[in-house]
KOLDO-15573 format. One line per field, with one value per residue: residue number from 1; residue in one letter; x negated, y, z of N, C-alpha, C in turn. Coordinates in Angstrom, 1 decimal. Example, Ala and Ser with C-alpha at 12.3 -4.5 7.8 and 13.67 -1.06 7.14 Angstrom:
2
seq = [1, 2]
type = [A, S]
n_east = [-13.2, -12.8]
n_north = [-5.7, -2.2]
n_up = [7.8, 7.1]
ca_east = [-12.3, -13.7]
ca_north = [-4.5, -1.1]
ca_up = [7.8, 7.1]
c_east = [-13.2, -12.9]
c_north = [-3.3, 0.0]
c_up = [7.8, 7.9]
//
This chain:
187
seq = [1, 2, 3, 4, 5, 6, 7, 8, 9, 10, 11, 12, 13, 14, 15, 16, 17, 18, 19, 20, 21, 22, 23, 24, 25, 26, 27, 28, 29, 30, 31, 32, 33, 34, 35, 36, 37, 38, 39, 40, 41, 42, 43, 44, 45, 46, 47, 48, 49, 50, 51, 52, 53, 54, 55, 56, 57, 58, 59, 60, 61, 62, 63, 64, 65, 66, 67, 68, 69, 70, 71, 72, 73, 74, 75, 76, 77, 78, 79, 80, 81, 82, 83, 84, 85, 86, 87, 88, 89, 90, 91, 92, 93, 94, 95, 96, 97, 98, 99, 100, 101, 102, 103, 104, 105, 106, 107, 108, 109, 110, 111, 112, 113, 114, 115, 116, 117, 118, 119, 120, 121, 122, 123, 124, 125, 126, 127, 128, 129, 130, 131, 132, 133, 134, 135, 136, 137, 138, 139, 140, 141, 142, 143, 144, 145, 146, 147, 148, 149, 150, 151, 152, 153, 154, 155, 156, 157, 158, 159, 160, 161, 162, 163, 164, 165, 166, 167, 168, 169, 170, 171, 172, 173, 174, 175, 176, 177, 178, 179, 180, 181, 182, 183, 184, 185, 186, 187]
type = [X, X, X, X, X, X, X, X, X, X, X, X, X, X, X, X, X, X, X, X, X, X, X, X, X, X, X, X, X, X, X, X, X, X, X, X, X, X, X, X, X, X, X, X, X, X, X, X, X, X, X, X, X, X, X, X, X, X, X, X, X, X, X, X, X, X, X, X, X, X, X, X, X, X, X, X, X, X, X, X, X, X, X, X, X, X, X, X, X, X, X, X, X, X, X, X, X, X, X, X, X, X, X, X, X, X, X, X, X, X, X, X, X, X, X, X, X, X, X, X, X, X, X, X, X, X, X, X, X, X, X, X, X, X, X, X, X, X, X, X, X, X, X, X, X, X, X, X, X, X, X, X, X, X, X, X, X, X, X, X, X, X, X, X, X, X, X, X, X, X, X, X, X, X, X, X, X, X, X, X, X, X, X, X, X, X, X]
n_east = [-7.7, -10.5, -12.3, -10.9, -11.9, -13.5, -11.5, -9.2, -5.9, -4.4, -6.4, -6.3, -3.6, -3.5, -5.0, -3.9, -1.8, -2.8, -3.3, -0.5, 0.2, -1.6, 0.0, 2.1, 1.7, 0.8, 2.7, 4.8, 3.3, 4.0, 6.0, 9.2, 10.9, 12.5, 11.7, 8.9, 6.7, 4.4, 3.4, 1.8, -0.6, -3.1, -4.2, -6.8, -8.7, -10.5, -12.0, -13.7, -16.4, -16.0, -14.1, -11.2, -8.0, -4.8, -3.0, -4.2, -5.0, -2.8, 1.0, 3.0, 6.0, 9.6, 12.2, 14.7, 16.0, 14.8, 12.6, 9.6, 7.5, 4.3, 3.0, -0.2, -2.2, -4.5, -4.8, -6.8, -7.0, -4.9, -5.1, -6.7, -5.1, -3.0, -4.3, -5.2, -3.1, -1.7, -4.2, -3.8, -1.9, 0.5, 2.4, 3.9, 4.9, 3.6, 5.1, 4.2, 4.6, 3.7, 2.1, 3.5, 4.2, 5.6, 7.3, 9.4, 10.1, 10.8, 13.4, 13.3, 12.7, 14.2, 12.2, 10.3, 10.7, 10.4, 7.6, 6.8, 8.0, 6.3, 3.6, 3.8, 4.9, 1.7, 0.7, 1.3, 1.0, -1.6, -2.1, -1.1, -3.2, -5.4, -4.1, -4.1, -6.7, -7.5, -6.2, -7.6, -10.4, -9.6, -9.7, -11.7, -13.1, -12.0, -13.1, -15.2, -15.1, -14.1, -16.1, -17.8, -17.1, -14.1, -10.9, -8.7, -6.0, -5.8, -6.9, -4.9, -2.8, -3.9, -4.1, -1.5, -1.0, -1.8, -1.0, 1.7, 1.3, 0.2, 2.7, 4.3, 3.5, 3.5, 6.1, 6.8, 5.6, 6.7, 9.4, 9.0, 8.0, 10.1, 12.2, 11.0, 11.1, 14.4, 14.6, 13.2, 14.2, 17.2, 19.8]
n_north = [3.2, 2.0, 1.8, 2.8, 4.2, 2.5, 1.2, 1.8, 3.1, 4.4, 4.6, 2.0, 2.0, 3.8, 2.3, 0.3, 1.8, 2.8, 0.7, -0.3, 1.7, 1.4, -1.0, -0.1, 1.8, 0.0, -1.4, 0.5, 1.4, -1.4, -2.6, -2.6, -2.5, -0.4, 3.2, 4.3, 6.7, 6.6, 4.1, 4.5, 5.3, 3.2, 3.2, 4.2, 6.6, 7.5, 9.7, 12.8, 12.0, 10.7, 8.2, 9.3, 9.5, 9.0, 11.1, 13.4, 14.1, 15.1, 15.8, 13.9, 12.5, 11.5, 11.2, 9.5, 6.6, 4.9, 5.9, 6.5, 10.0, 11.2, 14.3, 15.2, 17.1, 18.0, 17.5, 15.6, 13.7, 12.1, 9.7, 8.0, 7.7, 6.6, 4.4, 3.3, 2.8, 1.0, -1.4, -1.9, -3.5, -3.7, -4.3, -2.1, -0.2, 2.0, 4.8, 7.8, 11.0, 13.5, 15.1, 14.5, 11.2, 8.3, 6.4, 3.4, 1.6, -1.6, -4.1, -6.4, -10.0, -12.9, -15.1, -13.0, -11.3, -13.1, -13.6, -11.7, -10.9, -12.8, -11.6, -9.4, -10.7, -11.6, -9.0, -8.1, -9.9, -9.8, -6.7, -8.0, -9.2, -7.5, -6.1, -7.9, -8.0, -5.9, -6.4, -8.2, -6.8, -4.9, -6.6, -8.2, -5.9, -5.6, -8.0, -7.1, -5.3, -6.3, -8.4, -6.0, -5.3, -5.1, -5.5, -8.1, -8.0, -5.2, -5.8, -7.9, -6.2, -4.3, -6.6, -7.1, -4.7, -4.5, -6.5, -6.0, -3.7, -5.1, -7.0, -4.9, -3.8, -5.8, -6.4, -4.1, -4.3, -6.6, -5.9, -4.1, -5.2, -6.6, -5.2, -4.7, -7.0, -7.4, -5.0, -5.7, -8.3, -7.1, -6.5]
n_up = [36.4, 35.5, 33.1, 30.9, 28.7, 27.0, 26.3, 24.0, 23.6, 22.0, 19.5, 18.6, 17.6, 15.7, 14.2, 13.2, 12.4, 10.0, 9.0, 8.3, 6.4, 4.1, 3.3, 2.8, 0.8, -0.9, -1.6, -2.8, -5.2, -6.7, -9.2, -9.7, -11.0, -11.4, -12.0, -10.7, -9.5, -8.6, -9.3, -10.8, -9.6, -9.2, -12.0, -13.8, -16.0, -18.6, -18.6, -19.7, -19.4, -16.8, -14.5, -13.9, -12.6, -13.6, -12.6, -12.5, -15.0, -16.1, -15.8, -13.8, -14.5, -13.3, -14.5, -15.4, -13.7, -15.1, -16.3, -16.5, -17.3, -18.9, -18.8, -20.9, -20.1, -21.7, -25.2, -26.5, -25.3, -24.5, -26.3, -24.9, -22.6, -23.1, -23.4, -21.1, -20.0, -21.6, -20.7, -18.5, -17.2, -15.8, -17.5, -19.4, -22.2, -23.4, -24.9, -27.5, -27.5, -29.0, -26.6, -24.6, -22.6, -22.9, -20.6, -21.0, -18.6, -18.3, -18.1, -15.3, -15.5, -14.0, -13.0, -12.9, -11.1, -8.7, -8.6, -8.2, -5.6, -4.0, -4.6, -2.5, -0.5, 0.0, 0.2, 2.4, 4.0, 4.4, 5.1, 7.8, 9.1, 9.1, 11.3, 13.1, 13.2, 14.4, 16.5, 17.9, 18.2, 19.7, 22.2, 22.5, 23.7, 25.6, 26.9, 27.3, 29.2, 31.3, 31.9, 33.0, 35.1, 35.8, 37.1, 37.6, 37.6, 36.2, 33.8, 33.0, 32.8, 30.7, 28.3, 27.8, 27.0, 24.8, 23.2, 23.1, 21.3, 18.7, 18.5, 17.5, 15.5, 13.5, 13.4, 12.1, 9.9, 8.7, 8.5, 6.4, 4.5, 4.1, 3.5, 1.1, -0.5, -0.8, -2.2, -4.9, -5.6, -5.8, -8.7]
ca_east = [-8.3, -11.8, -13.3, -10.2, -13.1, -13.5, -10.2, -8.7, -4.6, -4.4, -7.8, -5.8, -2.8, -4.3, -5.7, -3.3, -1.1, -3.1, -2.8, 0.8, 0.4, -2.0, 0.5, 3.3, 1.1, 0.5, 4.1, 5.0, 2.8, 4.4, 6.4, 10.2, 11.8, 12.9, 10.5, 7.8, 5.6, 3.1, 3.3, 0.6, -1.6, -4.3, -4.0, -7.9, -8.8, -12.0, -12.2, -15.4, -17.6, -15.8, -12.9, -10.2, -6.6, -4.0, -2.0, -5.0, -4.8, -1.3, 2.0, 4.2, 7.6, 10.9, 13.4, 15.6, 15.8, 14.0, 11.4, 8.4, 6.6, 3.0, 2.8, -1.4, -2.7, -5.7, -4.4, -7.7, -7.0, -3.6, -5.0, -7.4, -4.2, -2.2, -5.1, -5.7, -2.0, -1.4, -5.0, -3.5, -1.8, 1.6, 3.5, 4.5, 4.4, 3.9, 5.5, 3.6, 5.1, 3.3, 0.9, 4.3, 3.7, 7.3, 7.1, 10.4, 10.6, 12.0, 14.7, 12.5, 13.3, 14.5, 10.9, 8.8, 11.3, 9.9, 6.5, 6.6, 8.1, 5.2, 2.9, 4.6, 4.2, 0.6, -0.1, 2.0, 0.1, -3.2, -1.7, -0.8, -4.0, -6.0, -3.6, -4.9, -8.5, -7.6, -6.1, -9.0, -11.6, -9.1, -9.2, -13.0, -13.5, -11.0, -13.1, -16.4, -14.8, -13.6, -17.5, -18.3, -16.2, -12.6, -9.8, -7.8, -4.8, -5.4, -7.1, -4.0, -2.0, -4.2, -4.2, 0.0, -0.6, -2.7, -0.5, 2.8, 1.2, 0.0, 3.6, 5.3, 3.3, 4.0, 7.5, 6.7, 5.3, 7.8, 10.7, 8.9, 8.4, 11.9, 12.9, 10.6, 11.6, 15.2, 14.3, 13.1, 15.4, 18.1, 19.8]
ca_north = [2.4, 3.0, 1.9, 3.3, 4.3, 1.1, 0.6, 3.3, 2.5, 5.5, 4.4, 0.9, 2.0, 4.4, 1.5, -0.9, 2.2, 2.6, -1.1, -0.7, 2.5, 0.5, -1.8, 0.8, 2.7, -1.2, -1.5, 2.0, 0.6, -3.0, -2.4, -3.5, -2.1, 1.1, 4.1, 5.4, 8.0, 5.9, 2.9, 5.1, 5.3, 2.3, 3.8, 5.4, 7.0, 7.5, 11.1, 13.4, 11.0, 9.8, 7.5, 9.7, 9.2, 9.6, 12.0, 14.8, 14.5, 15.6, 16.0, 12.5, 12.8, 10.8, 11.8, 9.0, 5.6, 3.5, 6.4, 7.6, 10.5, 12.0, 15.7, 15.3, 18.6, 18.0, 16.4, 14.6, 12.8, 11.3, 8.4, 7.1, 7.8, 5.2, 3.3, 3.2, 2.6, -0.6, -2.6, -1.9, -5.3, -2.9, -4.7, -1.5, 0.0, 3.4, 5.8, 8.8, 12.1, 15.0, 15.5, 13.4, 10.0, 7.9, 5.1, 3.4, 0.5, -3.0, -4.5, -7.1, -10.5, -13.6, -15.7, -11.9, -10.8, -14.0, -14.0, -10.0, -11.6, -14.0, -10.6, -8.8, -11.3, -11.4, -8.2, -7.9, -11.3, -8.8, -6.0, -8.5, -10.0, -6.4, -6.1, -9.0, -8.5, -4.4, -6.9, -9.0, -5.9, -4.6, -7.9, -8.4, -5.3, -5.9, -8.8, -6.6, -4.5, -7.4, -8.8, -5.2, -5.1, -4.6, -5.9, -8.9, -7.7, -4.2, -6.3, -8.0, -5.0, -4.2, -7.5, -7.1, -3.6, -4.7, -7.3, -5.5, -2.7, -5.5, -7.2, -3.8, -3.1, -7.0, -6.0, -3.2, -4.9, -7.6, -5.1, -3.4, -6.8, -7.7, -4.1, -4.3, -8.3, -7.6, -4.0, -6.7, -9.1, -6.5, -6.3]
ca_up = [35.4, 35.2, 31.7, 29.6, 27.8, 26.3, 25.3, 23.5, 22.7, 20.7, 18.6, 18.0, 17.2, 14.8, 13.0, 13.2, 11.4, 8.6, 7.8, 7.7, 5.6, 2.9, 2.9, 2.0, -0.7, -2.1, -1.8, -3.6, -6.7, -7.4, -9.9, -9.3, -12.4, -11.0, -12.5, -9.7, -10.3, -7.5, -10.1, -11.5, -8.9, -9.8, -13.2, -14.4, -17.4, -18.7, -19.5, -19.4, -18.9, -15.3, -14.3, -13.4, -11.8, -14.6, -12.1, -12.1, -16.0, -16.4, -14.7, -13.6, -13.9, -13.0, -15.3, -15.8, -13.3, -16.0, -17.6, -16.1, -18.4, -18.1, -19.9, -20.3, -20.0, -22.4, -25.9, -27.0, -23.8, -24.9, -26.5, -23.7, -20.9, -22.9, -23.6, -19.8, -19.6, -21.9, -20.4, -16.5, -16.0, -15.6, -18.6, -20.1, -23.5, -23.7, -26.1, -27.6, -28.7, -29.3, -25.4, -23.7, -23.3, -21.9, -20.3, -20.3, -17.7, -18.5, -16.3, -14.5, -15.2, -12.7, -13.2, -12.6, -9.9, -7.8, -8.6, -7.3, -4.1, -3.9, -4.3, -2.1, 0.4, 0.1, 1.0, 3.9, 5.2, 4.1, 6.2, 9.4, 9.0, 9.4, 12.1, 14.1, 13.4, 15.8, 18.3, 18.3, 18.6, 21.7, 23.1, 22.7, 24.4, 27.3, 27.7, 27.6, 30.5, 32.4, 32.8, 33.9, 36.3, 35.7, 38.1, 36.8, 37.7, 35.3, 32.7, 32.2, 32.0, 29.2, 27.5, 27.7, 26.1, 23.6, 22.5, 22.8, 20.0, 17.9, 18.3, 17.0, 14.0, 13.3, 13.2, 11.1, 8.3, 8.7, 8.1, 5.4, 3.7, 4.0, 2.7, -0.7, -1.5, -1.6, -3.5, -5.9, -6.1, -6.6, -10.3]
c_east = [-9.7, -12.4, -11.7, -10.7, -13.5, -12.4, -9.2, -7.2, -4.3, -5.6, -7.2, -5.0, -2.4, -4.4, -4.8, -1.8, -1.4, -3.2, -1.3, 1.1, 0.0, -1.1, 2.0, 2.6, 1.0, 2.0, 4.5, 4.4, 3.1, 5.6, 7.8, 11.2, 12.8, 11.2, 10.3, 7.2, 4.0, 2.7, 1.9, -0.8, -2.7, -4.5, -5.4, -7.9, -9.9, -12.1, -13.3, -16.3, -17.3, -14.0, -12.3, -8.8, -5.8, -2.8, -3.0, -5.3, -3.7, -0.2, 2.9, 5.3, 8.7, 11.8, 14.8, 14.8, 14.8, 13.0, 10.4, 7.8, 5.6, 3.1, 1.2, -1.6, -3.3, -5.0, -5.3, -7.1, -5.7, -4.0, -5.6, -6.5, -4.1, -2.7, -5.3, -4.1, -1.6, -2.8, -4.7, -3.1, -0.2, 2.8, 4.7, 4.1, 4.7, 4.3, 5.0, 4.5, 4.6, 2.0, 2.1, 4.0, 4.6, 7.1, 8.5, 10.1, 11.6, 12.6, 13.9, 13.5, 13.5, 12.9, 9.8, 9.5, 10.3, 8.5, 6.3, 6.6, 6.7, 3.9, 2.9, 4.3, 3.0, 0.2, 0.1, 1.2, -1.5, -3.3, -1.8, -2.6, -5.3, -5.5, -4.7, -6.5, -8.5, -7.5, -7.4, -10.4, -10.9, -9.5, -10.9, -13.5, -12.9, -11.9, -14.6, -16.3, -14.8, -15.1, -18.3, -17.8, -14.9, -11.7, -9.0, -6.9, -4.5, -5.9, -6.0, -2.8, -2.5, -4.0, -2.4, 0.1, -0.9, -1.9, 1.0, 2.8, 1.3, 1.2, 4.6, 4.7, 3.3, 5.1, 7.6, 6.6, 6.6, 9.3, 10.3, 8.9, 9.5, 12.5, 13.0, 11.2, 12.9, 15.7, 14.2, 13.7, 17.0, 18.1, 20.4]
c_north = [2.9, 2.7, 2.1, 3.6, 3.6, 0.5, 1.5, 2.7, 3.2, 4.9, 2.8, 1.2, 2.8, 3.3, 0.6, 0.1, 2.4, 1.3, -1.2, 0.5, 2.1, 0.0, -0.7, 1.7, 1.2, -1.5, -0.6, 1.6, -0.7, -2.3, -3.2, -3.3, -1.1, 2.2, 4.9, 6.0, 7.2, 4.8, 3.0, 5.4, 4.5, 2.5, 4.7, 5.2, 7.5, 8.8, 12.1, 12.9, 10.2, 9.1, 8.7, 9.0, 9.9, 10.8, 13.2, 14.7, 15.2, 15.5, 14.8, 13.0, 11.7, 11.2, 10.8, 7.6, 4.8, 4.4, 7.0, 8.2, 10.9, 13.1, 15.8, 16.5, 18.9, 17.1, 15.7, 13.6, 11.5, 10.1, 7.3, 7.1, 6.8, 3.9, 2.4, 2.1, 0.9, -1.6, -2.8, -3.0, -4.4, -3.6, -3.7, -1.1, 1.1, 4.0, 6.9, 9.8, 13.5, 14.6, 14.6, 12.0, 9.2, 6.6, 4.1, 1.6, -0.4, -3.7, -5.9, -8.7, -11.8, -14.4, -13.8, -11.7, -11.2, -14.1, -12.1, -10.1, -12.2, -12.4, -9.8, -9.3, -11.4, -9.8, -7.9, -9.4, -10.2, -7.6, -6.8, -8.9, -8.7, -5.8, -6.5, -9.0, -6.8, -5.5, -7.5, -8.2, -5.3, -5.5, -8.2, -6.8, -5.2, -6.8, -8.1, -5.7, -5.0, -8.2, -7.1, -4.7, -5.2, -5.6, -6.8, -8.6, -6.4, -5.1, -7.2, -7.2, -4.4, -4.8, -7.5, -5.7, -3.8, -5.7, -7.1, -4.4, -4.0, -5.9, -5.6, -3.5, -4.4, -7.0, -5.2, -3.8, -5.8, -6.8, -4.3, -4.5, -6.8, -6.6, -4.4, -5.6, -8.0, -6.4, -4.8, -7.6, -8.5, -6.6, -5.3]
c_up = [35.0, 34.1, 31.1, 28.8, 26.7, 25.5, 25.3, 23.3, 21.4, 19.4, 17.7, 17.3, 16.1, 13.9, 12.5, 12.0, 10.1, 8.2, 7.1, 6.6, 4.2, 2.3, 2.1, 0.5, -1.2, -2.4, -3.3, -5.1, -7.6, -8.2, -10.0, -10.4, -11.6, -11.2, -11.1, -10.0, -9.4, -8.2, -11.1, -11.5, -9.2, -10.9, -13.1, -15.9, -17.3, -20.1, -18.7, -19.1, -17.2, -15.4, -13.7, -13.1, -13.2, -13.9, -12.1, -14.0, -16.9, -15.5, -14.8, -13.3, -13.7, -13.6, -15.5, -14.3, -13.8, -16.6, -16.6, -17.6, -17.9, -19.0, -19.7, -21.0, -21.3, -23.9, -26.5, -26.3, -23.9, -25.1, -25.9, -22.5, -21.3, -23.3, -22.7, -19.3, -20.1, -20.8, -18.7, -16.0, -15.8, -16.6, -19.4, -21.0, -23.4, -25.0, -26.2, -28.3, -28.4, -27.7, -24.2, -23.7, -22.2, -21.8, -20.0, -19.5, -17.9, -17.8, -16.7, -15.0, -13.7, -12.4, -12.2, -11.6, -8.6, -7.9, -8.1, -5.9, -3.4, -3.3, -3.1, -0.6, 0.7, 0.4, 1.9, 4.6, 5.5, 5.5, 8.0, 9.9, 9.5, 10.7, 13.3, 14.4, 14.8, 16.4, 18.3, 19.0, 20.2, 22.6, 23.5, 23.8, 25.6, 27.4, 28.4, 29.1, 31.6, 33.2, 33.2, 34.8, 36.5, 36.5, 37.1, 36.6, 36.1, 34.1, 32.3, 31.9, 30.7, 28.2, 27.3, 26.4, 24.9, 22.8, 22.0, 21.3, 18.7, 17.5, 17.4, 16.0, 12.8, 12.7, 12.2, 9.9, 7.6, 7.8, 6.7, 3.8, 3.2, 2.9, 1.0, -0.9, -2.0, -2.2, -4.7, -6.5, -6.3, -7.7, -10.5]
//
């Protein structure tokens, strides 16, 4: 195969995994009514004069199914975490005590379950969709090979390879999808 140069599998399949990894860290953050510590992640706070990450201002804990806590390091800082924490769009209410600050997690109801679904699905179409655009750059460059020369016959062994990766990380999303909806729709 003389331009493998051109068309990397490793270089796709690379890319095509960090879409499905996006899609698991956007996962990891939707909020299903089970306490994450990742639920925290899009979470800044506006301390020292920069947006920070509320996990590099204190320590996230798990302590209970339903409680996330933060212990913030700094106690000026407390009232801008849960400042940070009620305007997030997260629909929790933070509790303050002392430099702790407890978040307990409300069991989800049947209306927000399905409109999580709904989310849930959208980024897994987001994910497929970043997918499709690697195959499309593979596929444009199999065709770039193909008018410099390349053999019909190998160029559609590539265009099978190319489409067999893209089908397997298809599957992936698919299965990871399926996983988080009925995480969600659990009670």
């Amino acid at each position: 195969m003389s331009d493998d140069q051109d068309i990397d599998l490793d270089d796709l399949s690379r890319r095509m995994d960090g879409a499905v990894a996006v899609l698991r860290k956007e996962f990891a953050a939707l909020r299903t009514g089970r306490a994450s510590a990742a639920m925290l992640e899009p979470v800044t706070v506006e301390a020292y004069g920069v947006r920070t990450p509320v996990n590099q201002l204190g320590s996230v804990n798990v302590p209970e199914p339903r409680m996330v806590t933060i212990n913030v390091w700094d106690k000026s800082l407390v009232a801008n975490v849960e400042k940070a924490i009620l305007e997030s769009g997260l629909g929790i209410n933070p509790q303050t005590n002392g430099t702790i600050i407890m978040l307990p997690i409300p069991e989800l109801n049947e209306e927000r379950r399905r409109e999580l679904t709904k989310v849930a699905g959208q980024y897994a179409e987001n994910a497929r969709v970043s997918i499709r655009n690697v195959r499309r750059d593979g596929m444009d460059r199999l065709r770039k090979a193909k008018t410099a020369g390349m053999a019909e016959d190998e160029s559609r062994i590539w265009q099978d390879e190319i489409q067999e990766l893209t089908d397997s990380h298809i599957g992936m999303v698919d299965d990871t999808l399926e996983a988080k909806q009925s995480e969600i729709m659990q009670i």
